[in-house]
C-alpha positions as CSV (number, residue, x, y, z in Angstrom):
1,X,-20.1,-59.4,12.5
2,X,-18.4,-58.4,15.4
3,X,-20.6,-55.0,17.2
4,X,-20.3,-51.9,15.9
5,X,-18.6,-53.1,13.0
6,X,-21.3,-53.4,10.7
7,X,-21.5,-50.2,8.8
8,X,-17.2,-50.1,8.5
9,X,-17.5,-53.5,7.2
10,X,-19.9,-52.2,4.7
11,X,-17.3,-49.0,4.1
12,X,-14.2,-51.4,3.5
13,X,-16.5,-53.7,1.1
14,X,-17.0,-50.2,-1.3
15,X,-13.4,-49.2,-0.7
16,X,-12.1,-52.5,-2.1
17,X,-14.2,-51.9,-4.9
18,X,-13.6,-48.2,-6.1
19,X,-9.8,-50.0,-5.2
20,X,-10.4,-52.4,-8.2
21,X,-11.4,-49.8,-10.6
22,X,-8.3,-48.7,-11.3
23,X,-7.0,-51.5,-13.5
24,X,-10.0,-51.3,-16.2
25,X,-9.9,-47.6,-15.9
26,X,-6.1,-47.5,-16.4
27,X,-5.9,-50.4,-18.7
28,X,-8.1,-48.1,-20.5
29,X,-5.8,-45.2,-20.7
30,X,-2.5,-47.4,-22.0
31,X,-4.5,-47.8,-25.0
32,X,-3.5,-44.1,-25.8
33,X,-1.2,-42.6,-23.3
34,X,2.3,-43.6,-22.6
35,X,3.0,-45.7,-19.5
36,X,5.4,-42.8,-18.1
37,X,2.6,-39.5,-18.6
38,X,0.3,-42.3,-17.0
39,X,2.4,-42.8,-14.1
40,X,3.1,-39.0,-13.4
41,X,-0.9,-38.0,-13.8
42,X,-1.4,-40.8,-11.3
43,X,0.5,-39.0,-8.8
44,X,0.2,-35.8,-9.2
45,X,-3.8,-35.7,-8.5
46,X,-3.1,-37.8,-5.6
47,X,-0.4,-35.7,-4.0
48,X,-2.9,-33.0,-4.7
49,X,-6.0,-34.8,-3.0
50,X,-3.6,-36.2,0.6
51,X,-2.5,-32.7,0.8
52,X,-5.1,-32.1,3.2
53,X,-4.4,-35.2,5.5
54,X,-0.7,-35.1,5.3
55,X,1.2,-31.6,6.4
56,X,0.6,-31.9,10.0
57,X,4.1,-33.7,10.1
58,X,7.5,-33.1,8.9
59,X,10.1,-35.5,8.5
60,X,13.2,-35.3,9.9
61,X,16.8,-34.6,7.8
62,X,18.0,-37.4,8.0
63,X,15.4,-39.3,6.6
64,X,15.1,-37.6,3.2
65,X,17.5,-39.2,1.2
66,X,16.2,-42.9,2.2
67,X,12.7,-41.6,1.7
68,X,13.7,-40.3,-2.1
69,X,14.9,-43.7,-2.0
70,X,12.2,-45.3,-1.6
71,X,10.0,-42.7,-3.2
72,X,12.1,-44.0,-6.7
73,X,11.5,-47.4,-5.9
74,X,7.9,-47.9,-4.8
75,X,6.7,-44.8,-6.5
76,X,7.8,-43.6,-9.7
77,X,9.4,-47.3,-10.3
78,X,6.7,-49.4,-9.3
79,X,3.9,-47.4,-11.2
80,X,5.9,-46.9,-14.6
81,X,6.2,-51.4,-14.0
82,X,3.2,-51.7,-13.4
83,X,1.3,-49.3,-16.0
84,X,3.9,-50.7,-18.6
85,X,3.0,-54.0,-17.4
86,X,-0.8,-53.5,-18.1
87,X,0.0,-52.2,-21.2
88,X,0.9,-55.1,-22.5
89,X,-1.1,-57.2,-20.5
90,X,-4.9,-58.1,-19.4
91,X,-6.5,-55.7,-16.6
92,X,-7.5,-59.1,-15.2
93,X,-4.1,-60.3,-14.9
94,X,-2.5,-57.5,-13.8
95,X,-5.0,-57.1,-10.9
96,X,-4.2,-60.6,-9.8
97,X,-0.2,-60.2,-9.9
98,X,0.7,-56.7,-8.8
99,X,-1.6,-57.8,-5.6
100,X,0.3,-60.3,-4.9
101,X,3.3,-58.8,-3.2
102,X,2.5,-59.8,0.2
103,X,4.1,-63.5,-1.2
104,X,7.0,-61.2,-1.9
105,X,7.5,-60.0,1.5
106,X,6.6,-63.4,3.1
107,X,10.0,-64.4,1.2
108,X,12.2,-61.1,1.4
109,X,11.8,-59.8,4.9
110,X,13.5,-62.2,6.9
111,X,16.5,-61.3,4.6
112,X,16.0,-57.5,4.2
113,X,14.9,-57.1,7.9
114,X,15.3,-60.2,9.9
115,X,11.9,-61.0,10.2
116,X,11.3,-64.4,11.6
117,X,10.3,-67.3,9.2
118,X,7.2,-69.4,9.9
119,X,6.0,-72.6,8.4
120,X,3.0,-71.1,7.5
121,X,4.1,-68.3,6.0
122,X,6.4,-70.5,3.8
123,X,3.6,-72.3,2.8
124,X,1.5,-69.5,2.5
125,X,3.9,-68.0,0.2
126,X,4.1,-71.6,-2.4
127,X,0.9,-71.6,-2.7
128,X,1.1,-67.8,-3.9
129,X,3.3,-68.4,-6.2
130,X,1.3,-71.7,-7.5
131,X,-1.5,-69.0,-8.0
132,X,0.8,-66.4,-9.9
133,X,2.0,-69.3,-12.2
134,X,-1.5,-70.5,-13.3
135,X,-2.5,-66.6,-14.5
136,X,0.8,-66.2,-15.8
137,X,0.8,-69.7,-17.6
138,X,-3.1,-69.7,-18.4
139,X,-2.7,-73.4,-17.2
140,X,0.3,-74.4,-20.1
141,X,3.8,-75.5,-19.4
142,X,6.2,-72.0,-18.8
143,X,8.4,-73.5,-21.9
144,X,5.8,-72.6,-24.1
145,X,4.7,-69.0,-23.0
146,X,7.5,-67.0,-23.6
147,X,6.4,-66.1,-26.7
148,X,2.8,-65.6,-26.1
149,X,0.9,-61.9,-26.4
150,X,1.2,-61.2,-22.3
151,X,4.6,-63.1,-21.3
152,X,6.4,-59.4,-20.7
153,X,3.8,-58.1,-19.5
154,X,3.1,-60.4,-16.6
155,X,7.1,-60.0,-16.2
156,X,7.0,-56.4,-15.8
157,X,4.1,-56.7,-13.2
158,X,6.1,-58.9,-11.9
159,X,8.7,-56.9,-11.5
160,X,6.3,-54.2,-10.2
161,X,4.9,-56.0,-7.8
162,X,8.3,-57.1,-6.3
163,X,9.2,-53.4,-6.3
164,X,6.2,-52.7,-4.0
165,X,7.4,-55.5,-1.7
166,X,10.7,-53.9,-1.1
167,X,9.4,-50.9,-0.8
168,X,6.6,-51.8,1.9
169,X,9.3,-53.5,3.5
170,X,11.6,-50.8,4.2
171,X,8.6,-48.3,4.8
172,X,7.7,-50.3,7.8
173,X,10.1,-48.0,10.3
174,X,8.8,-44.7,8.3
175,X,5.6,-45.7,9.3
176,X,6.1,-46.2,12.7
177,X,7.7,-43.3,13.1
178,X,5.5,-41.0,11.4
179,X,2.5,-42.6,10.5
180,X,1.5,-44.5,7.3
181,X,-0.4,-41.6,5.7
182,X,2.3,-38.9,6.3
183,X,5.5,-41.1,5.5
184,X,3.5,-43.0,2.2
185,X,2.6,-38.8,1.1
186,X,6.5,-37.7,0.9
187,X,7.4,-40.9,-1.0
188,X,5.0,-39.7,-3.5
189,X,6.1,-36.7,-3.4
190,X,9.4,-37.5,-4.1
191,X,8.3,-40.2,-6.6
192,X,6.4,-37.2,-8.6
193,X,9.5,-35.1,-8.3
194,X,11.4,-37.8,-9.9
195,X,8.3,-38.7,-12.2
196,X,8.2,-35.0,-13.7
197,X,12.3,-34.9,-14.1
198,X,12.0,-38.2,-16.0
199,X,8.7,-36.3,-17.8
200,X,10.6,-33.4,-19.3
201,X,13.6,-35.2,-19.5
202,X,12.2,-37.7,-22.0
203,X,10.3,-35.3,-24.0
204,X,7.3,-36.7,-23.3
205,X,5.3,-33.7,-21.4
206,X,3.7,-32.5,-24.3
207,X,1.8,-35.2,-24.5
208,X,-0.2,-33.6,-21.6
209,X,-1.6,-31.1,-24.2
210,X,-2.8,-33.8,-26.4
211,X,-5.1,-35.4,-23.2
212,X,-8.9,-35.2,-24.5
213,X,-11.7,-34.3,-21.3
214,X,-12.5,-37.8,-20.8
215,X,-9.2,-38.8,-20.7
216,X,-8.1,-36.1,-18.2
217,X,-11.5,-36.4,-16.0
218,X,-10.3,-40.3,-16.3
219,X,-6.9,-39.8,-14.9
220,X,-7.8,-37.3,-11.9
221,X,-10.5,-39.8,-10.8
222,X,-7.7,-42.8,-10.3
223,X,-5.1,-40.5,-8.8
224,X,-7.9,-38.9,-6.7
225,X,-9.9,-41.7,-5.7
226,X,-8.2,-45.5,-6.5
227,X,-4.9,-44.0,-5.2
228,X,-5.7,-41.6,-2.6
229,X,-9.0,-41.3,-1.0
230,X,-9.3,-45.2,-0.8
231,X,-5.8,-45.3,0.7
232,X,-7.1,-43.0,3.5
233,X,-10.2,-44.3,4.2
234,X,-8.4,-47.9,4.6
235,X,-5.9,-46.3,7.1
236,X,-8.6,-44.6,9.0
237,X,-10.5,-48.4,8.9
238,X,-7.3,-49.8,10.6
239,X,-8.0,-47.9,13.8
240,X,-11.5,-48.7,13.9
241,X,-12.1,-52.5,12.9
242,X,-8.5,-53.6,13.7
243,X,-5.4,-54.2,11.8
244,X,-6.2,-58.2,10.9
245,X,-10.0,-57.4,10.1
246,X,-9.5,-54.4,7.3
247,X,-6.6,-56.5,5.9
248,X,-8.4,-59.5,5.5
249,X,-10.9,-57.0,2.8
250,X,-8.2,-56.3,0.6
251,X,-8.4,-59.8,-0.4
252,X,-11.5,-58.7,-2.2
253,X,-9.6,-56.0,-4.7
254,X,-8.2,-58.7,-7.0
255,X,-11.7,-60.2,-7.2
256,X,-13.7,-57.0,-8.1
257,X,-11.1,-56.0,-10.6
258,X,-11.3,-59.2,-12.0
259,X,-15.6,-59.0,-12.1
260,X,-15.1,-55.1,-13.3
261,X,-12.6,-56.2,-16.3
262,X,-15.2,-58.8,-17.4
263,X,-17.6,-56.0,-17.5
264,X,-16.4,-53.3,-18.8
265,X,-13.9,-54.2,-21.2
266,X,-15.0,-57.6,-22.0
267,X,-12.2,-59.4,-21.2
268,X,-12.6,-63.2,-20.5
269,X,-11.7,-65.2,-17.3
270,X,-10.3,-68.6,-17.9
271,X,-10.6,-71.3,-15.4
272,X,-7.0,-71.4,-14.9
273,X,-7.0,-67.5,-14.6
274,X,-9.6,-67.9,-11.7
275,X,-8.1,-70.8,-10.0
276,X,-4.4,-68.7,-10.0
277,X,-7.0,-66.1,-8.1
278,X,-8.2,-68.3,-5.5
279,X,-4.9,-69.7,-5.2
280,X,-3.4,-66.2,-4.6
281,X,-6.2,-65.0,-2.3
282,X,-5.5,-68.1,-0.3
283,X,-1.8,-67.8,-0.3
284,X,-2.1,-64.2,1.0
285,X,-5.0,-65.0,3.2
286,X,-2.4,-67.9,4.7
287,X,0.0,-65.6,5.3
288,X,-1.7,-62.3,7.0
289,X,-3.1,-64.7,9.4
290,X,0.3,-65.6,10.5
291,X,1.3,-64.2,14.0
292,X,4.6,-62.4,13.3
């Protein structure tokens, strides 16, 4: 370990992990709560907990309506995907796929922005996609799984987790230019707004009086802490250990979701599932160590 690392090495370790426990603690709460209740509760306790760490910086005018944009797309989009994804499919799974949008941007930015290609991010991204085929497939041909119990499921998280690559595409410039904590806060913000229009729009707010205490103590603890704390605490890493180094950790998430799935709601881990894993991990790992 490189000096003085040592404790923030331990740090990222236990962030990746309180990371992973949103997908058995959400795939927990589909069971009985819609996927769009889900995805406003998410945000609305973490808006609440960045609040703190976020007002010291207003963005400009101008910005708003791309930020709303993007607010709709990798906010209230991408969490109603990916909690209807889950729904429907294994915490496991959707672990391994929605983390796997870093293939997504390996193939989209050098349309969407121009960023350069590179063999080894090409071949980064295959072997990605290799990964995402085994868990989708569970290792039989893609002709026979469109009828099985998870096929829309893994296509929504799919979907979700390409809506997160756009979106951390575009956000690249917001974060430049005002930070990654301040400029990832107003998208939620404006992905709640939209979340709570879409809430009362659909009828579905009273659901929100029907929440039990566990379920409520359930929800604030993945808005507060898989959303937001960890999200800081990474950011705050960045500075410390380095861009590459903290990166390289989040590799760990899909792995510890995977283990916590397993333990918690007894779900089972087939060989093809963890192969797809190490496939991903390697696909990802392939292509953060790219020079860009």
């Amino acid at each position: 370990m490189a000096s003085g690392y040592g404790k923030w090495y331990v740090v990222l370790v236990v962030t990746m992990f309180l990371w992973a426990t949103f997908f058995p603690g959400s795939k927990h709460l589909t069971e009985t709560i819609s996927p769009l209740t889900l995805s406003f509760l998410r945000y609305f306790f973490a808006v609440i907990a960045l609040v703190p760490f976020s007002l010291t910086r207003r963005v400009e005018r101008a910005d708003v309506s791309r930020l709303v944009g993007l607010g709709a797309l990798g906010i209230a989009g991408f969490t109603f995907l990916l909690y209807s994804g889950l729904a429907r499919s294994t915490a496991s799974s959707s672990s391994i796929i929605v983390n796997s949008q870093a293939i997504f941007v390996a193939f989209l930015s050098p349309w969407l922005i121009k960023e350069h290609f590179t063999k080894r991010r090409i071949a980064g991204a295959l072997v990605g996609v290799a990964g995402l085929v085994l868990v989708i497939t569970n290792g039989e041909s893609l002709g026979s799984i469109v009828s099985e119990e998870y096929f829309i499921g893994d296509m929504l998280l799919i979907c979700a987790a390409l809506a997160m690559g756009i979106y951390s595409i575009y956000m690249k410039g917001y974060v430049s230019k005002y930070g990654s904590t301040t400029a990832t806060f107003y998208t939620m913000v404006f992905g709640l707004a939209l979340l709570t229009l879409a809430l009362v729009g659909y009828g579905a707010a009273p659901e929100l009086g029907d929440l039990t205490a566990p379920q409520w103590a359930i929800a604030a603890y993945i808005g507060a802490v898989p959303t937001a704390l960890v999200y800081i605490v990474f950011n705050y890493s960045l500075r410390i250990v380095g861009v590459v180094n903290a990166t390289a950790f989040k590799l760990l998430m899909p792995i510890f979701a995977v283990m916590l799935s397993i333990a918690l709601l007894s779900e089972e881990a087939t060989v093809a599932m963890l192969v797809g894993l190490a496939l991903v991990i390697g696909g990802i790992f392939t292509i953060q160590s790219t020079r860009h």
